[in-house]
N, C-alpha and C positions, 0 to 999 in steps of 0.2 A: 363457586361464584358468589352466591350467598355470603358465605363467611368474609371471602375479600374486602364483601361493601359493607359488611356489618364495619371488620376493623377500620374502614377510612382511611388508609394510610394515604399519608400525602409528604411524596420525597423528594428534595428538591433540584432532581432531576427530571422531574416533570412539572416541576414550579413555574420555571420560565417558558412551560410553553400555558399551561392553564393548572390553575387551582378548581376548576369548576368542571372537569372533564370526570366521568362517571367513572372509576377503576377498574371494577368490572368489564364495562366495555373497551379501555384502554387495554387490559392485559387479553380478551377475546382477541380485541386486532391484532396485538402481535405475538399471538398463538399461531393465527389462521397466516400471519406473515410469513413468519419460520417456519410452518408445511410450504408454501408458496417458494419459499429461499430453495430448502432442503431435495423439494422436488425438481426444482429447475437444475439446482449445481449436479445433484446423480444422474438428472436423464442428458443435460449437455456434457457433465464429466464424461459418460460411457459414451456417447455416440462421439465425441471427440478422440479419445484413445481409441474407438475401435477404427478412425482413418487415419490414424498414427499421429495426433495431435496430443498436446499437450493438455489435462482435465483442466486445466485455468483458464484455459482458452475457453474450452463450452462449459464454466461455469460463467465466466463473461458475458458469451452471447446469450447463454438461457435469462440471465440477468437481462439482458437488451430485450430479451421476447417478454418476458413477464414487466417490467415496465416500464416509461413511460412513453417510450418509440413502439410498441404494438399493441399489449392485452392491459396496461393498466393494473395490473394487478396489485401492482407493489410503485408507489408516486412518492414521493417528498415535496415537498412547499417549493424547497429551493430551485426545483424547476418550473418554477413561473406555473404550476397545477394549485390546483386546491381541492378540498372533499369532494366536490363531484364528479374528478375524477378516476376515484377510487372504485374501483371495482369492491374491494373488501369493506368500504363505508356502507357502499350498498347493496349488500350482501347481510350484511349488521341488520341495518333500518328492516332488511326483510325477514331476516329469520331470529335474529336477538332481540327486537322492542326495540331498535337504536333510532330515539326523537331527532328529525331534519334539525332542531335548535342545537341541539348537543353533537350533532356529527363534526360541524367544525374544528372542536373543542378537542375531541375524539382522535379528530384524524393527524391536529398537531404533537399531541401526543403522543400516540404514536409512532408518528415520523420520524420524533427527539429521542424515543427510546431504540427504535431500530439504527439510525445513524451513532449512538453510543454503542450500542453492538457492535456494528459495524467498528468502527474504533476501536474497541477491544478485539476483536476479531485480527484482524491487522498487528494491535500490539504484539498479541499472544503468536502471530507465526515470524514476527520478526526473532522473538524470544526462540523459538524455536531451531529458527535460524543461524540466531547466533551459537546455538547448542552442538549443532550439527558443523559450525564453521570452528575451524582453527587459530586461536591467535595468534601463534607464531609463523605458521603460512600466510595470514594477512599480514604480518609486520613482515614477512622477509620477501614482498612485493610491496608494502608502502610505499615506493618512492614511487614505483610505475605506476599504481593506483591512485598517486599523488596526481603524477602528470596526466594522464588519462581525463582525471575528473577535473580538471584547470584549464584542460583542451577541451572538452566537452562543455564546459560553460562558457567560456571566451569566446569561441567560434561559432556557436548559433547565435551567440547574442549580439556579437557584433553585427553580423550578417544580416540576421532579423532586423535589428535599428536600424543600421543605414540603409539596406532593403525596403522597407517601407517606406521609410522618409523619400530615399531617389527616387522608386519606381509608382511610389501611391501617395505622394504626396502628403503621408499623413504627419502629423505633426511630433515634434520632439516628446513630448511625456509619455503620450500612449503610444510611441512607435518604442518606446524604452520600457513600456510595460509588458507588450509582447514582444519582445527580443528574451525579458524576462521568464516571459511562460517557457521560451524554449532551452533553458539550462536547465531545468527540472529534469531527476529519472527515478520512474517508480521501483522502489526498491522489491517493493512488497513483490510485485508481480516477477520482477525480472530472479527472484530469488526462489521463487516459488519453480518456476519453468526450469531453473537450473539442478535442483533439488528432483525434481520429477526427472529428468533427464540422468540424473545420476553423476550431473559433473563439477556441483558445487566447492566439488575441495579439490578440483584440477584448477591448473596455474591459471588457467582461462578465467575460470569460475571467481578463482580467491582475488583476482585483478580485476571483474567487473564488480563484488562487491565489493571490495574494498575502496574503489570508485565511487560506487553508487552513495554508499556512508558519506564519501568527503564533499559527495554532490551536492548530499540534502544538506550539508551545514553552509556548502556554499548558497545554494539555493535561500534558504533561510535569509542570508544577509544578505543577497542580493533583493528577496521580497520587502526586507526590512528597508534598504536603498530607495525599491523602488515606491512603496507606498508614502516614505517619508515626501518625495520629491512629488507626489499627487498629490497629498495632502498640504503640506507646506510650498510647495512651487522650489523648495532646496532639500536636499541630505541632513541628516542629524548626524554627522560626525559621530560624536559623543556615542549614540546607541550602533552603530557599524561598528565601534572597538569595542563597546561593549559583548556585543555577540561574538565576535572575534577573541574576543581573547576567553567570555566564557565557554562556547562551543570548545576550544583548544583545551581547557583545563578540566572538563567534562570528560572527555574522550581518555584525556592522560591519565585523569585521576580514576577512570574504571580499570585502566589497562593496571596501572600500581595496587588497583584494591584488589584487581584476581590474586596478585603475587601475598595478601594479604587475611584474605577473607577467605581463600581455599578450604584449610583447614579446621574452622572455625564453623562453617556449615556441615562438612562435614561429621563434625565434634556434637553439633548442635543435631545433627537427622538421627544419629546413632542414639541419640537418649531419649529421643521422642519414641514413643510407643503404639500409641491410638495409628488410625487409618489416618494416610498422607504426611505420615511423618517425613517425607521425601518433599513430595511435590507441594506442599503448601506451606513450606519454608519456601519453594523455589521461587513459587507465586508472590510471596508479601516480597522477596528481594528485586524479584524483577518489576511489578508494580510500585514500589520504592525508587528504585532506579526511572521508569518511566516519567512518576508524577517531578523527580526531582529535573529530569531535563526538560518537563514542560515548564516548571516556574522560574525557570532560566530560559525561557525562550525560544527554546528549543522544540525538537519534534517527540512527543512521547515513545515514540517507534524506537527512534536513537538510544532512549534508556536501556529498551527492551531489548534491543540489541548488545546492547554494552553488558548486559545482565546476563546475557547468554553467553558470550564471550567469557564471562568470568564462571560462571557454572561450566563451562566447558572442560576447564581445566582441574575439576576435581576428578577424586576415582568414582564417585558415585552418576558420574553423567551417562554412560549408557543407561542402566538403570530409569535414571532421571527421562529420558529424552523418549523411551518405551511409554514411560506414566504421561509425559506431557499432550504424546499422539493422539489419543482420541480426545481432550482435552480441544486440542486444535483442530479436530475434524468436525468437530460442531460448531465453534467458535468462524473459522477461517472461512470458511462455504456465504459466510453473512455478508464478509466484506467484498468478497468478489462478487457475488450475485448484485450486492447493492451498485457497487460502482456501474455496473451494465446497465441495471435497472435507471439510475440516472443519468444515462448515455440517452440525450435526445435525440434520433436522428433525422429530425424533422428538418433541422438547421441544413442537412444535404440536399433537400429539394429544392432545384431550381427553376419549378413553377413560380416558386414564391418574389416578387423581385426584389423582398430585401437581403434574400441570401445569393443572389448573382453575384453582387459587389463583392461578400463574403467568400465564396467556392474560388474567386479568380487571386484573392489575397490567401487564404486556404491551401491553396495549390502552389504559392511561393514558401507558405509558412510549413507547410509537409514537407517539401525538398531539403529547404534549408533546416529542418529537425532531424531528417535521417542522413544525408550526408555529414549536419555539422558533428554528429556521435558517430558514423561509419568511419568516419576519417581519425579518431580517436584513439583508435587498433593500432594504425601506423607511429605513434610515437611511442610504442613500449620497445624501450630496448635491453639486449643483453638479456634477451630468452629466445634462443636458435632455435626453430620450429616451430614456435607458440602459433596459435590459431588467433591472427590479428583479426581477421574477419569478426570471429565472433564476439572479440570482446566488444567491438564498436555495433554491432548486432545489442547487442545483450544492454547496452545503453542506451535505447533506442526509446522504450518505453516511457511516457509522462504521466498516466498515470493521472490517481488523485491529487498529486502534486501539483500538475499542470492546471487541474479545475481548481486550485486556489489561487492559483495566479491570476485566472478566467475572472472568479470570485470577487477577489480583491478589486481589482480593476474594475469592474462590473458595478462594484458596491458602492467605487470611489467616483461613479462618474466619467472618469477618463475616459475611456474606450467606448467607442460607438458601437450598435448592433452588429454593424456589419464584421470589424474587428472581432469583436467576441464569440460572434459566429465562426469566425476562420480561426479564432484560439482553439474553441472548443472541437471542432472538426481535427485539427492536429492532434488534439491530446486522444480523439478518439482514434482517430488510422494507427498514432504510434503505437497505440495500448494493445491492437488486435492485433499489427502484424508483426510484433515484435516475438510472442509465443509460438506462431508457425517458421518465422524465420530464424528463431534459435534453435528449430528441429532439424533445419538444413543445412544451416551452418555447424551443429554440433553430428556430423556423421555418428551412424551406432556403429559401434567397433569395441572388440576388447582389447584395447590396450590395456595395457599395467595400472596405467592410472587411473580408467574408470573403474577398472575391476577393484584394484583401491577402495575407490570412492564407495562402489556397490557394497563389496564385502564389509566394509566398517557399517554400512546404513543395515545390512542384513545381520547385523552385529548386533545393533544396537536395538533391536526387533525382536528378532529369535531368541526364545529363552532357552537354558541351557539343557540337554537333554541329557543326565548321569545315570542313567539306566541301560544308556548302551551295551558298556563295559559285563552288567549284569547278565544282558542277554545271550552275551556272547558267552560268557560262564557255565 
C-alpha cells in the first residue's frame, strides 16, 4: 500500500472520475470488490447448477444480493446511490483511516474502475466465444440468422410504439424510445448459457448467435435513430448510413482478414519464445479489433467477437482457447455479478405509487419482449426438425443492452419515471428468465450433435495424455 501512494500514479482512467481520490484506498475498494464479485458468482454459480441451472444464472442473482436491491455491498452512481450507500466505503472509513471528505472521491473511483472491468470482462468472453463458435457454421445459417434478427427487431418495436402510444397514451418520441429498448439482445449472457449447456455449435445455437451479432448492429442504429430524434426532434440520415454501411464493412472485412491473417499469426506464435507466446498475440489482436469497432461506432464486444471468429480458424486455436479459460474465469464472473449488482429491484414495488403506473406499462412491455423474440423461431426455414422454440428462447434476453436504451433515454429527458421504470423491469425479467428457459427448451440428450459440440469443448480442454501407449508396453 505504501509503495502505491509513494508512486502517485494517476491514470486516466480514473481522471474523469477524480484526480484527488487517494490510490491506496481506490485500489483497497476494488480489492475488497472482486472478493465481493468472486464470492457471490462461486456460491450462486454452485447452488445454481446444483438445481440444474445454468452458473450465469446464480452469478446474476448473487450479483442482485450483493447490490444495490439487498446487502449494498457492491453500488455504482449510475444507480441514483452514492458513498453512503456503500457498504465497502464504510468498511474503509472503519478499518483503512478512509476520511468522510475523500470517500466520495473514493467511491467514484472505484465504481469507473469496476465498470471498466466489468467491460473487459464481457469483451474477453465474447472473444472467447467467438473461439469456440465456427465461421463457416455461422455463414451457412446467415441468411436465417439474418431473418431471425430483422424479426426480432421489427416486431417488438413496432408493438412497443404503437402499444404505448394506443393503449397509454404516451407520446410519439418516448413511446419510440422504448419500442427501442425492446430490439435489444444480450449477446453475452445468451452465449454464455448456450456454451454452459453444450449447444453453441448446434444449428440452434449457430442461428441464435448469429442473430444476436446482427441484432446488436441493428440495435446500435436503431439507438443511433433513436437519440438522434430525442435530441434533435428529427433523424440524422447522414449518421444511420454511416453505421450501416460501417457496421456492414466491419463484419466483411474481419470475415476476409481470417482468410488472411491465419497464417501470419500463426507464423508470428511459432517464433516467439518467452511465456504467452500464444495468448498475448491473441490478446493485442483481439483488443485491436475491439478498440477498432468501438471508434467506428460500434460495440467493442463485436470486435472481440470478430477476433475470435478469425483465431478460430487457425491450427493453434485449441491450444489457444485452453490458455484463454482461466484468463476468462476471473475476468467474466465481474461482468455478470455487476450487471445483477445494478439490477434495482426496488422499481417492482408497488407500495410505492410511482411505480404503479410503471408495473402496469411493465406488464405490456414484458409480453411484447418475449412474445416479440418467441415468435422469431417460426421464420427460420429449410432446417426440418430444428428447435424453433429455442432459438426465439434464446433471443429473449436484453441484457446490458437494454440498460442503455434505459440510459440513453433516461439521460435525454425523454422518458418519464414511470416509463423507465417499466424499461428497466423488462430488461430485468428478460435477463433472468431467459437462462432457466433455455434449460427447458434445450432438453439434455445425447444426440450427435451435442455430443459433437461436448467432444470438441472436451478437446479443446484435455490435454494430450502419450503415455498411454507406454503403459500398455
Amino acid at each position: 500500500m505504501q509503495f502505491i501512494s509513494a508512486i502517485n500514479f494517476t491514470v486516466p482512467l480514473l481522471a474523469t472520475a477524480t484526480e484527488s481520490a487517494d490510490s491506496s484506498m481506490v485500489l483497497a475498494a476494488v480489492l475488497l470488490s472482486l472478493v465481493i464479485i468472486y464470492f457471490a458468482s462461486k456460491i450462486g454459480g454452485e447452488l445454481s447448477t446444483k438445481v440444474g441451472l445454468p452458473a450465469v444464472l446464480g452469478e446474476l442473482v448473487g450479483g442482485v444480493v450483493v447490490g444495490i436491491s439487498v446487502l449494498h455491498l457492491l453500488v455504482f452512481p449510475e444507480g441514483g446511490t452514492d458513498s453512503s450507500n456503500s457498504l465497502i466505503m464504510s468498511f474503509l472509513q472503519i478499518t483503512a483511516g478512509l476520511t468522510p471528505e475523500a470517500t466520495p472521491e473514493v467511491f467514484a473511483a472505484q465504481s469507473e474502475v469496476m465498470s471498466v472491468l466489468s467491460e473487459l470482462g464481457v469483451i474477453i468472453l465474447l472473444f472467447e466465444i467467438g473461439l469456440e463458435s465456427n465461421l463457416k457454421d455461422l455463414m451457412e445459417v446467415g441468411i436465417q440468422a439474418f431473418v431471425v434478427a430483422v424479426v426480432g427487431v421489427v416486431v417488438p418495436f413496432a408493438a412497443g410504439t404503437v402499444g404505448l402510444m394506443t393503449l397509454f397514451g404516451i407520446s410519439a418520441v418516448p413511446a419510440i424510445f422504448a419500442g427501442a429498448a425492446l430490439t435489444a439482445t444480450s449477446i453475452g449472457i445468451t452465449s454464455k448459457v448456450l456454451s454452459e449447456l453444450g449447444r453453441l455449435n448446434s444449428k440452434e445455437g449457430q442461428i441464435i448467435l448469429g442473430a444476436a451479432v446482427i441484432d446488436d448492429v441493428l440495435g446500435i442504429i436503431v439507438l443511433a435513430v433513436v437519440a438522434s430524434l430525442a435530441r434533435d426532434g428529427a433523424v440524422d440520415v447522414v449518421n444511420v448510413i454511416y453505421l450501416i454501411i460501417s457496421a456492414s464493412a466491419f463484419l466483411i472485412g474481419a470475415i476476409v482478414l481470417g482468410n488472411v491473417f491465419n497464417k501470419s499469426f500463426v507464423a508470428i506464435a511459432d517464433q516467439l519464445k518467452t511465456r504467452g507466446e500464444l495468448v498475448v498475440p491473441a490478446f493485442v489482436f483481439a483488443f485491436m479489433m475491439a478498440y477498432l469497432a468501438s471508434v467506428i461506432h460500434l460495440e467493442a464486444i463485436l470486435g472481440a467477437f470478430a477476433a475470435g471468429l478469425v483465431l478460430e480458424e487457425t491450427d493453434k486455436r485449441k491450444e489457444l482457447q485452453r490458455q484463454v479459460l482461466p484468463i476468462a474465469d476471473i475476468l467474466v464472473p465481474v461482468f455478470f455479478v455487476t450487471v445483477g449488482a445494478k439490477t434495482d429491484l426496488g422499481v417492482l414495488n408497488p407500495s410505492i405509487p410511482a411505480n404503479r403506473e410503471g408495473l402496469i406499462m411493465a406488464t405490456f412491455l414484458i409480453t411484447v419482449a418475449i412474445i416479440g423474440k418467441v415468435i422469431t423461431g417460426l421464420t427460420v426455414f429449410g432446417q426440418p426438425g430444428i428447435n424453433r422454440l429455442a432459438i426465439g428462447v434464446g433471443m429473449i434476453p436484453r441484457g446490458e443492452v437494454g440498460l442503455v436504451f434505459a440510459g440513453v433515454g433516461a439521460a435525454s429527458g425523454v422518458i418519464s419515471k414511470p416509463l423507465g421504470a417499466a424499461i428497466i423491469m423488462m430488461v430485468i425479467l428478460t435477463t433472468f428468465i431467459a437462462p432457466p428457459l433455455l434449460r427447458i427448451v434445450f432438453p439434455e440428450s445425447n444426440t450427435p450433435e451435442s455430443l459433437d459440440s461436448d467432444s470438441g469443448k472436451s478437446l479443446a480442454l484435455e490435454p494430450p495424455q502419450p503415455l498411454t501407449t507406454t503403459d500398455n508396453d
